[in-house]
C-alpha positions as CSV (number, residue, x, y, z in Angstrom):
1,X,26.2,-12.4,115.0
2,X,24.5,-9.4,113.3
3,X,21.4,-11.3,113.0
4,X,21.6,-11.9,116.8
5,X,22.3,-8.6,117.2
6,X,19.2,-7.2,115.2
7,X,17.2,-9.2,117.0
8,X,18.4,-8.2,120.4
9,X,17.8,-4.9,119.4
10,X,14.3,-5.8,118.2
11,X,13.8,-7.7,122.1
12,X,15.1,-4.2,123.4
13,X,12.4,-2.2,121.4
14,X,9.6,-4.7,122.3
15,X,7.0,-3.6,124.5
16,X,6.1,-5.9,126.9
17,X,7.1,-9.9,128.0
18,X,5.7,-11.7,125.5
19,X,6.7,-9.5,122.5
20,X,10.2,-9.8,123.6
21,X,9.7,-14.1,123.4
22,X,7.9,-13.8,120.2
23,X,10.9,-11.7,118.3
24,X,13.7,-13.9,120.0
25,X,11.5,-17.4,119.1
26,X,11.1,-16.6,115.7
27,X,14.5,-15.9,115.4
28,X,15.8,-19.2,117.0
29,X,13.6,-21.0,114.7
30,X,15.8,-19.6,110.8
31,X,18.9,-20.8,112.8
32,X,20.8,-24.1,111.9
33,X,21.1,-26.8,115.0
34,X,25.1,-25.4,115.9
35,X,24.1,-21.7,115.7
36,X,20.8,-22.7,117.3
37,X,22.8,-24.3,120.6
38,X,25.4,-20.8,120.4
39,X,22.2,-18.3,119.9
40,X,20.3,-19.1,123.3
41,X,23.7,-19.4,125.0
42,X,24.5,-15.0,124.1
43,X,21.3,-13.9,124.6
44,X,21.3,-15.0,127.9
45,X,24.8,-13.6,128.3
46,X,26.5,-16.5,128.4
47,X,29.4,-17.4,126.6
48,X,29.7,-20.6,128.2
49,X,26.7,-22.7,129.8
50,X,25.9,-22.7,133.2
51,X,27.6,-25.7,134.0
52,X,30.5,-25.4,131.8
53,X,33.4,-24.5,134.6
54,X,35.1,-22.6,132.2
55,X,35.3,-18.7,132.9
56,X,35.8,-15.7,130.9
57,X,38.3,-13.6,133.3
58,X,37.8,-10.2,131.0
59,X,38.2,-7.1,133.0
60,X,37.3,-3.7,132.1
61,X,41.0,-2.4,132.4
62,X,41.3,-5.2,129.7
63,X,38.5,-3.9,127.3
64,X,39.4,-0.7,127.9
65,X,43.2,-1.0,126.7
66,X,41.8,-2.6,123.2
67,X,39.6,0.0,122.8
68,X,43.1,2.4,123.5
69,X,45.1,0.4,120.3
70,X,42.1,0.4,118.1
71,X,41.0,4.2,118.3
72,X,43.9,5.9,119.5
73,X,42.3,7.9,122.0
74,X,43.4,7.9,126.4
75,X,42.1,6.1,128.8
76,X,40.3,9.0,130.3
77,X,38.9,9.6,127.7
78,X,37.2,6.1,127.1
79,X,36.6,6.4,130.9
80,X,33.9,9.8,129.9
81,X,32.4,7.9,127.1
82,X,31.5,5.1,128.8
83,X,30.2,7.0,132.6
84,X,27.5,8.6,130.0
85,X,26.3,5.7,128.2
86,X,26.5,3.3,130.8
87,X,27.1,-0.3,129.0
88,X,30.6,-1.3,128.1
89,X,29.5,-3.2,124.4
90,X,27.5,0.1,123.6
91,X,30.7,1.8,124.5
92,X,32.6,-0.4,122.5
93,X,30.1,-0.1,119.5
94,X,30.1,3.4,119.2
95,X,33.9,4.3,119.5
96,X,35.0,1.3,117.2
97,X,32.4,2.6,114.7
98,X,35.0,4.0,112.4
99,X,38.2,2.2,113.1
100,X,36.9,-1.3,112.0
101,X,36.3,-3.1,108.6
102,X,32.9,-3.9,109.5
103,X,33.2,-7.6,108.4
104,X,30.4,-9.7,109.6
105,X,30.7,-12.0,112.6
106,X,29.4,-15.5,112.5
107,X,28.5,-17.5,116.0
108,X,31.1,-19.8,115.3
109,X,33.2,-16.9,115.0
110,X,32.6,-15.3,118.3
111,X,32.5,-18.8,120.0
112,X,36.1,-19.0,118.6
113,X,36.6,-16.0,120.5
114,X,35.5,-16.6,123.5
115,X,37.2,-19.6,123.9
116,X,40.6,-18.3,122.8
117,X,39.8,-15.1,125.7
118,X,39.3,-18.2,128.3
119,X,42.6,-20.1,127.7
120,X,44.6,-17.0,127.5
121,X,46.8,-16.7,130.6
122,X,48.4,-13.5,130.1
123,X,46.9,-9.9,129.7
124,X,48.5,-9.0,126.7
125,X,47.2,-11.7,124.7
126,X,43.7,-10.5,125.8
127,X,43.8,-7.5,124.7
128,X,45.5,-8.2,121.4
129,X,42.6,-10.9,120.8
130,X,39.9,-8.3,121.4
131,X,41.7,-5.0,119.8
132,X,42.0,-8.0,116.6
133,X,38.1,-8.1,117.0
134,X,37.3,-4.8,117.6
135,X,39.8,-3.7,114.1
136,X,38.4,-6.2,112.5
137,X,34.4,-7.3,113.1
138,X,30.8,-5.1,112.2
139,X,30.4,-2.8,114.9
140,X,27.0,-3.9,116.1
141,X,27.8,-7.6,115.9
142,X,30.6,-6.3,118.6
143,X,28.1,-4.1,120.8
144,X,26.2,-7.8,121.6
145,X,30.0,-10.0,121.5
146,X,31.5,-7.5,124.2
147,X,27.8,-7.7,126.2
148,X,28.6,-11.3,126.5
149,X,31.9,-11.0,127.7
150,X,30.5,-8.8,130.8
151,X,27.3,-11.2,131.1
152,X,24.3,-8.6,131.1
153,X,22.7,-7.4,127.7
154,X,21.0,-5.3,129.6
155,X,17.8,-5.6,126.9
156,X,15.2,-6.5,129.1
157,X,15.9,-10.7,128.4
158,X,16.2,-13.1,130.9
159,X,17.4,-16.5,130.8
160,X,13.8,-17.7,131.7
161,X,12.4,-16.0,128.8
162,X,15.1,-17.1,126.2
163,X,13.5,-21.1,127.8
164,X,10.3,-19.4,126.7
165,X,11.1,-18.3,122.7
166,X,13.3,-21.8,122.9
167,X,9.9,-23.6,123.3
168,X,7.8,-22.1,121.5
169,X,10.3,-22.5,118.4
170,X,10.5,-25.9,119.0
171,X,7.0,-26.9,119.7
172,X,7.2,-27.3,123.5
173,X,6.0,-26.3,127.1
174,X,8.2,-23.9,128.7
175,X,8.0,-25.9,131.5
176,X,9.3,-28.8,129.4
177,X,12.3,-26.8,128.7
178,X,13.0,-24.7,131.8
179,X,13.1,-28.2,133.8
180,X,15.6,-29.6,131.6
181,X,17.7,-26.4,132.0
182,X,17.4,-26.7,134.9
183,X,18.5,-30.4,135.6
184,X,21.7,-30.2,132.9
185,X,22.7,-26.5,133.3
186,X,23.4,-26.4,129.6
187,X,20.5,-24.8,127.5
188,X,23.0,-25.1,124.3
189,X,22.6,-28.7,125.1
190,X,18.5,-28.5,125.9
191,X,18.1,-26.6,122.9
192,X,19.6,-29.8,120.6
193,X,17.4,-32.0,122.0
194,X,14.6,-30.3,122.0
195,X,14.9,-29.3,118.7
196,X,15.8,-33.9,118.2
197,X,12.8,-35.0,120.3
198,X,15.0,-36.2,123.2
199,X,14.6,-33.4,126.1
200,X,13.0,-36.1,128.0
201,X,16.2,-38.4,128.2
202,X,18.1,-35.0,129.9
203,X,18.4,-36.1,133.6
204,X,19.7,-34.0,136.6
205,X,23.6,-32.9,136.7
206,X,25.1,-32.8,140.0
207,X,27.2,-30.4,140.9
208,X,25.0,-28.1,139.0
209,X,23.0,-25.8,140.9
210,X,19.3,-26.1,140.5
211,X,16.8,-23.7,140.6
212,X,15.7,-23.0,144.6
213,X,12.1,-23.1,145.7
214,X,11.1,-19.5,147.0
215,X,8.5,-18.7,149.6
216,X,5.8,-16.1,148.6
217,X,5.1,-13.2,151.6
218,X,2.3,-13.1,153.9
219,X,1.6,-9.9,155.5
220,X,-0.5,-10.9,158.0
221,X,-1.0,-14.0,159.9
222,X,-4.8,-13.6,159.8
223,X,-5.1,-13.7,156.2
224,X,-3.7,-17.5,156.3
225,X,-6.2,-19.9,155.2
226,X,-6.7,-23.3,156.8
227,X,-3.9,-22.7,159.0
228,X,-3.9,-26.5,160.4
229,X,-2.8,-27.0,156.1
230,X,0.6,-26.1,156.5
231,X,4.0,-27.2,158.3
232,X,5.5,-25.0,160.0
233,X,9.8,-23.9,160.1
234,X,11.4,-21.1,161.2
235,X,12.7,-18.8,159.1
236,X,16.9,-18.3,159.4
237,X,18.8,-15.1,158.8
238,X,21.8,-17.0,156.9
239,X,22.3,-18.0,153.7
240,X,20.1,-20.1,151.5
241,X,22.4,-23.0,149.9
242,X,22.3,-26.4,148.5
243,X,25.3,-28.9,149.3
244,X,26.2,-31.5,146.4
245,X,27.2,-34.3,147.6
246,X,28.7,-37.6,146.5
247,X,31.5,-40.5,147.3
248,X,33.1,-37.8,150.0
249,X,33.2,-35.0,147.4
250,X,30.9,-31.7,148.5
251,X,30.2,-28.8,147.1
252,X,28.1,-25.6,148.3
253,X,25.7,-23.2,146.0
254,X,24.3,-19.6,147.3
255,X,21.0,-18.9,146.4
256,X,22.2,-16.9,143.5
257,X,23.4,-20.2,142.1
258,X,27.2,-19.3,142.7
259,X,29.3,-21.8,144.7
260,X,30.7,-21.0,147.9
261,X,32.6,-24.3,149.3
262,X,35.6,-22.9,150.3
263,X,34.4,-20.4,152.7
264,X,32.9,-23.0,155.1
265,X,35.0,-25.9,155.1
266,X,33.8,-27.9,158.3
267,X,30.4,-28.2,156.6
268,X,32.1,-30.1,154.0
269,X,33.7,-32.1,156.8
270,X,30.9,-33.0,158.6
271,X,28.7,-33.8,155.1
272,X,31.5,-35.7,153.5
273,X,30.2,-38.6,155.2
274,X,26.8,-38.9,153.5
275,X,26.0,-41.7,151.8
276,X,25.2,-39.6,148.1
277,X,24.5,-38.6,145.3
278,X,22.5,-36.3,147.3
279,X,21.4,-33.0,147.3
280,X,20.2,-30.9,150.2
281,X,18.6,-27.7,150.6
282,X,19.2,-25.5,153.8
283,X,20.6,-22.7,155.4
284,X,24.4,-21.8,156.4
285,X,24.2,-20.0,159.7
286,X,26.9,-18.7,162.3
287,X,25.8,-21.2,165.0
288,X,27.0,-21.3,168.9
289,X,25.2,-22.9,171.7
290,X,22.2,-24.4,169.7
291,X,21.0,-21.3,167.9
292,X,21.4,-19.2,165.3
293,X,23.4,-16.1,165.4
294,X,23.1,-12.6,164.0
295,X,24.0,-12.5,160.0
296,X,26.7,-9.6,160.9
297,X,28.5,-12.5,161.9
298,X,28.2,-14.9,159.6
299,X,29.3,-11.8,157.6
300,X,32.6,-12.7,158.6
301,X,32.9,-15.8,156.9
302,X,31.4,-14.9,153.7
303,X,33.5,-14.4,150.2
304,X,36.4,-15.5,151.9
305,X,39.1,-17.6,150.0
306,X,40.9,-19.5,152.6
307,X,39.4,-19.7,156.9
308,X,41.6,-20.0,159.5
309,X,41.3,-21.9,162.1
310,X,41.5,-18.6,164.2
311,X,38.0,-17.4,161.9
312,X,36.4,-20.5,162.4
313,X,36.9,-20.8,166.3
314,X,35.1,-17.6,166.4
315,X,32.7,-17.7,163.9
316,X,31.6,-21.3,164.1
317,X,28.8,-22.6,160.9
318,X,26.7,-25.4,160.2
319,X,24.5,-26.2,157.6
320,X,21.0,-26.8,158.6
321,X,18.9,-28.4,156.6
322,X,15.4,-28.2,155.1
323,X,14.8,-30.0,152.2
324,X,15.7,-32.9,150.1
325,X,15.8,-32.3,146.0
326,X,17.7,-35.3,144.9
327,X,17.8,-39.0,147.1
328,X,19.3,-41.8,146.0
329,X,19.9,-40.1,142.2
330,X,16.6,-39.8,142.2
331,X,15.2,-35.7,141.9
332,X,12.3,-35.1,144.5
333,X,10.6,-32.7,142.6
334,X,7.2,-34.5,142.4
335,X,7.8,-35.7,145.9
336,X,5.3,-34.5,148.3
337,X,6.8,-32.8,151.1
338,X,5.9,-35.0,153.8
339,X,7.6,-37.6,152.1
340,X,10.3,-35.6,151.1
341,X,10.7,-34.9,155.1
342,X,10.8,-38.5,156.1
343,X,13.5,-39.1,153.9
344,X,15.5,-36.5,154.9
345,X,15.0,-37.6,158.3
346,X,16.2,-41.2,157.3
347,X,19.8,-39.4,156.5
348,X,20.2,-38.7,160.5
349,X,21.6,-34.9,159.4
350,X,23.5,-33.7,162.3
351,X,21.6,-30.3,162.2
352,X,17.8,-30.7,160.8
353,X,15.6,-27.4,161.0
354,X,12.7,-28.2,163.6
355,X,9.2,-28.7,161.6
356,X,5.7,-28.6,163.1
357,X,1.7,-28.4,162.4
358,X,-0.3,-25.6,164.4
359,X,-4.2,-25.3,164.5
360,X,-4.5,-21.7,164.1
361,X,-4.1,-18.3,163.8
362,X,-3.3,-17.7,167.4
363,X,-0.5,-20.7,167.5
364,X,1.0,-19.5,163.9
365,X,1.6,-15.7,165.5
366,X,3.2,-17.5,168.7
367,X,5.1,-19.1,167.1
368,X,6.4,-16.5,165.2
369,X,6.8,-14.9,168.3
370,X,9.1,-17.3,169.4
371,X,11.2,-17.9,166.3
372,X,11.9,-13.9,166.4
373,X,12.8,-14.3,170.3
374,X,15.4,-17.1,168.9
375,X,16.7,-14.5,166.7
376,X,15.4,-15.8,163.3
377,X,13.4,-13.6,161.1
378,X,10.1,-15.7,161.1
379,X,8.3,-18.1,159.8
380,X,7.9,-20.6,156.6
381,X,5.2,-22.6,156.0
382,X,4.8,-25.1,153.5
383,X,1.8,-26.6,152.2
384,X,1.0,-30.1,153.5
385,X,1.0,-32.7,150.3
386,X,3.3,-29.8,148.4
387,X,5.5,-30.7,145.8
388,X,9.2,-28.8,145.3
389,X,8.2,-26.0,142.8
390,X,12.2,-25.1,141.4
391,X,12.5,-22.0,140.4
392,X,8.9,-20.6,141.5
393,X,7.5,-18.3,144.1
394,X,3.9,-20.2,144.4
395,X,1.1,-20.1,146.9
396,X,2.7,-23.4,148.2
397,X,5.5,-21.9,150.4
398,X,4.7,-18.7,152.5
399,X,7.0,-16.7,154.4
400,X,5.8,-14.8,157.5
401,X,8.8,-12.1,158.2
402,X,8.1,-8.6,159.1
403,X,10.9,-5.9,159.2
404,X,13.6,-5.8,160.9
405,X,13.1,-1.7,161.5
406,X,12.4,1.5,159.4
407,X,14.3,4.7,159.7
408,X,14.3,7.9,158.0
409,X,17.2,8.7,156.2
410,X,18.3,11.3,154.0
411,X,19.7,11.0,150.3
412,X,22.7,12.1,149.6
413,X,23.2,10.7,145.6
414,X,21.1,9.6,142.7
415,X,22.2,7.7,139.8
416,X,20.7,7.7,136.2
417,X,19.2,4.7,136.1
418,X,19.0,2.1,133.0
419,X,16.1,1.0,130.3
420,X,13.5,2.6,130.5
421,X,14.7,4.6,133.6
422,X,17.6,6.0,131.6
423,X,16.0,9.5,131.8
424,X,15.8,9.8,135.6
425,X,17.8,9.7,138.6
426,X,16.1,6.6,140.6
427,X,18.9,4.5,142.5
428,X,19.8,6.8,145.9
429,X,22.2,6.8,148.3
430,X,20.8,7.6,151.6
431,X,22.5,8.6,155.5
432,X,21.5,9.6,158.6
433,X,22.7,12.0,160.8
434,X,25.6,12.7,163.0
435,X,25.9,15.5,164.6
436,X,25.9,18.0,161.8
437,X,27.2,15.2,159.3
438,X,25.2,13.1,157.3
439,X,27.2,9.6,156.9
440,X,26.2,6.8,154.4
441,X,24.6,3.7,155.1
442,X,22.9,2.1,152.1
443,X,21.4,2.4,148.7
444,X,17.7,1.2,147.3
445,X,16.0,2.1,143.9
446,X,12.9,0.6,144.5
447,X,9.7,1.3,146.5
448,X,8.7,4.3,144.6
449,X,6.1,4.7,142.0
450,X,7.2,6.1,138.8
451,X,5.4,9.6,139.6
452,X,7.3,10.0,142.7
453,X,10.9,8.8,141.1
454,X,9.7,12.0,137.9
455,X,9.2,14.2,140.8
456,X,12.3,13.4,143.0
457,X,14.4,13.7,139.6
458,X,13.4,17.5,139.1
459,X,14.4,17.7,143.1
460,X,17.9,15.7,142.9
461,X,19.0,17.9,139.8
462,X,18.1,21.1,141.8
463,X,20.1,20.0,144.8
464,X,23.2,18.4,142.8
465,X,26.9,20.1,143.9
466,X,28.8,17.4,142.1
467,X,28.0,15.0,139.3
468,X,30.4,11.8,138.7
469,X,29.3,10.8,135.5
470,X,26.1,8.7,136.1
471,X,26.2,9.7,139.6
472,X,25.0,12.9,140.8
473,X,25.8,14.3,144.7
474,X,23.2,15.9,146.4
475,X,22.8,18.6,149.5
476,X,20.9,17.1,152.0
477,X,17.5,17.6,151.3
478,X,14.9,14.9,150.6
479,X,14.4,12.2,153.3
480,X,12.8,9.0,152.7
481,X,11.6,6.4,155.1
482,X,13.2,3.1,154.4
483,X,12.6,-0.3,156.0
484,X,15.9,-3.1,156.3
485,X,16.0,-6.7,157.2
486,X,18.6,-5.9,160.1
487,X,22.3,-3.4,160.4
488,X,25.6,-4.9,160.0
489,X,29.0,-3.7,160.5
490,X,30.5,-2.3,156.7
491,X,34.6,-0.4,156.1
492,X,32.5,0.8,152.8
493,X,30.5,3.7,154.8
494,X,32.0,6.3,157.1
495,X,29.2,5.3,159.2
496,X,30.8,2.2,159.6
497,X,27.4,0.5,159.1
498,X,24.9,-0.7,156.2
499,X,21.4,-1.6,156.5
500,X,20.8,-4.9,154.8
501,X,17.9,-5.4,152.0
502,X,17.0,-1.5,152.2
503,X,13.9,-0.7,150.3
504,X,12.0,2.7,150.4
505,X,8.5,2.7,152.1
506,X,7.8,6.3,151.4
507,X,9.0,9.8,150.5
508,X,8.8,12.0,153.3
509,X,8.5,15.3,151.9
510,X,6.7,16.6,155.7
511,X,10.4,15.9,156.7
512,X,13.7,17.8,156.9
513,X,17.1,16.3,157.1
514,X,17.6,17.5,161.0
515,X,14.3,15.2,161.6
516,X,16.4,11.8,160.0
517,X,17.6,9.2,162.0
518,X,21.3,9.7,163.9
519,X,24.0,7.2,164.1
520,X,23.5,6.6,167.6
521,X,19.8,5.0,166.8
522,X,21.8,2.5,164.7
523,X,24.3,1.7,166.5
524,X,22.1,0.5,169.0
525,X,19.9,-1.5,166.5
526,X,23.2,-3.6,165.5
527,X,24.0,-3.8,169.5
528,X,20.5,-5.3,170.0
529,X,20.9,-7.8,166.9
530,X,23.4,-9.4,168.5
531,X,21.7,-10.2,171.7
């Protein structure tokens, strides 16, 4: 583990994308075939791979009460170290520094670890496993052991990258690798077989999330080419899932590859019935009266445990598909998209999304038009003979969607930000206006160049009244103009709203915090999104 450690910290210290790959490859390729299969697991931050449905259910209360055994010091105080640094394992690192033996850690050792953390039921036993560790173990082989435990190494390493070094330190494509990551779910497992020779014989896992195609943006209509090329959807405002299905089992996965099956159970009802192993790609929507309606009510229905049959009375769903990935076992991956779409159709989906060609510029922007007027947010357009690029953002799907609205706003916190933006205040919390108030209702760090986020540091530390450990409160003073992909209702802001997918357009500095947006202006944006 302290060789995995060193070279995280060498990935950390490396300049740029490939650097990063080149440290973590060459460091794959010393290792032995078990260490190899535990090594690409932690530096992605996994203790488990993806499709493994063991959990590690480690809170920081937990972490925090072996870090009170080991070093003797109060909670609070643990709570001040770790609001200025800002990671939990570099907390852990630094505080255990001199309460520990500093024996080294071996892979096997942590995965030993980890799986004794997952089968323990009870609390204590947690934390006396980890205050063992944190007694025992080399500090810096803990900092990277605890980063796995919350899942971020926070390093500038991504699972896609970790594919990368995996291939080049076995003599691969990446694209050899990532697909068979992507198919099994298990790079411990990809990473034995590639280092073997038998990658190839890794087929699809189901009930495994794959990777989603993503849509690239178009701006502007006009700058379409060959606009008679592509077919043409609408774009929904729900959320992008695949459903799983086979021999009446289902199962449902969010875009962010988590599942989410129990919160819409008559979807599973009414997919049960397909004839599988089949896997689907579509959107879940609120749905009443043959459209679509607004996401701040399919809000409802999201993270929600158990549904009544009260919640889904009124918030009805169904799951509307778009694409097929895998038929008959078989992934559709090289499949052109025409093809793809005939099959689908063969399925006789209760709820297919409408797909059409257009001749030109004109028809694309009607259409558009029209999807808006249907309350959708646009347009997709997929490239006639396409095949399903999973896990890219090509030139082969385009997404025509335009802002919901803008509004000026005015910040009201900053928080130190992380990497290489540990020296400035760039993630902000912004409000507009009520009466002489100024209520929350969202947060965005990005939009702004790294000039601007240097400038508006020197600003936010002049107008700080309060600072909460990372996060600093501000008199309201700088206003930005932020654009959002539509309002919904929110108990976390005494507004009582939040903007959804806020991103900052521009800093206003021609603006003063009496010339931000009100309340009122909101409230009627979320009264007209539910027209």
């Amino acid at each position: 583990m302290r060789d995995l450690a060193a070279c995280a910290e060498a990935v950390a210290a490396a300049p740029g994308r490939n650097e990063k790959i080149a440290r973590v490859a060459a460091y794959l390729a010393t290792l032995g075939d078990e260490d190899l299969a535990r090594a690409v697991l932690y530096l992605s931050g996994r203790p488990f791979p993806a499709s493994d449905p063991r959990k590690l259910s480690v809170g920081h209360a937990t972490l925090r009460e072996a870090l009170v055994q080991v070093t003797g010091w109060d909670l609070e105080m643990i709570a001040t170290c770790y609001r200025e640094v800002g990671d939990t394992g570099e907390t852990v690192a630094l505080l255990v520094r001199r309460h520990t033996e500093g024996r080294p850690m071996t892979l096997a050792q942590a995965e030993g670890l980890y799986t004794e953390l997952q089968r323990a039921r009870r609390t204590e036993r947690k934390v006396e496993l980890l205050a063992g560790a944190f007694r025992t173990f080399d500090w810096m082989a803990l900092k990277y052991f605890v980063k796995g435990i919350t899942g971020n190494l926070r390093i500038g390493l991504q699972e896609k990258m970790v594919e990368e070094a995996l291939a080049a330190a076995t003599g691969l494509t990446g694209e050899v690798v990532r697909g068979a990551n992507n198919r099994s779910g298990d790079l411990a497992r990809v990473a034995l077989a590639a280092r073997g020779g038998t990658i190839g014989e890794i087929e699809a896992v189901l009930f495994h999330p794959l990777d989603f195609m993503l849509a690239k943006p178009l701006d502007a209509v006009e700058d379409l080419a060959d606009p008679g090329e592509w077919w043409v959807e609408d774009k929904y405002d729900g959320i992008r899932a695949q459903a799983h299905i086979d021999a009446g089992r289902v199962r449902l996965f969010t875009r962010g590859l988590e599942e989410t099956t129990a919160a819409f159970p008559e979807v599973i009802l009414e997919l049960a019935p397909l004839a599988g192993p089949l896997v689907l790609d579509g959107e879940i929507l609120a749905w009443r009266e043959g459209r679509a309606l607004a996401f701040s009510v399919l809000q409802q229905r999201i993270a929600r445990k158990q549904v009544s049959a009260k919640t889904m009375a009124e918030v009805p769903v169904i799951f509307l598909a778009y694409d097929l990935l895998l038929w008959e076992g078989e992934l559709q991956f090289g499949v052109a998209v025409e093809e793809r779409r005939r099959r689908l159709e063969r399925l006789g989906l209760r709820h297919l999304a409408p797909q059409v060609r257009l001749a030109s510029h004109e028809e694309v922007e009607e259409r558009f038009g029209a999807a808006r007027g249907r309350g959708n947010e646009g347009l997709i357009l997929k490239r006639a003979g396409s095949l399903y690029e999973s896990g890219k953002r090509g030139g082969n799907w385009l997404k025509v969607k335009r802002p919901y609205g803008t509004l000026d706003v005015v910040v009201t916190a900053a928080e130190q930000g992380h990497g290489r933006r540990a020296s400035v205040l760039s993630d902000v919390t912004f409000a507009v206006r009520s009466g002489d108030r100024f209520l929350n209702v969202g947060k965005a760090y990005s939009g702004l160049t790294d000039e601007e986020i240097r400038q508006l540091t020197v600003l936010f530390k002049a107008a700080t009244v309060e600072r909460y450990g990372r996060v600093s409160l501000l008199r309201p003073e700088v206003v930005l103009e932020v654009a959002f992909d539509g309002v919904q209702k929110s108990p976390r802001h005494k507004s009582g709203y939040a903007l959804r997918f806020p991103r900052i357009v521009r800093w206003r500095p021609d603006k003063g915090p009496a010339e931000c947006d009100t309340l009122e202006r909101l409230q009627e944006l979320y009264e007209a999104s539910l027209r």
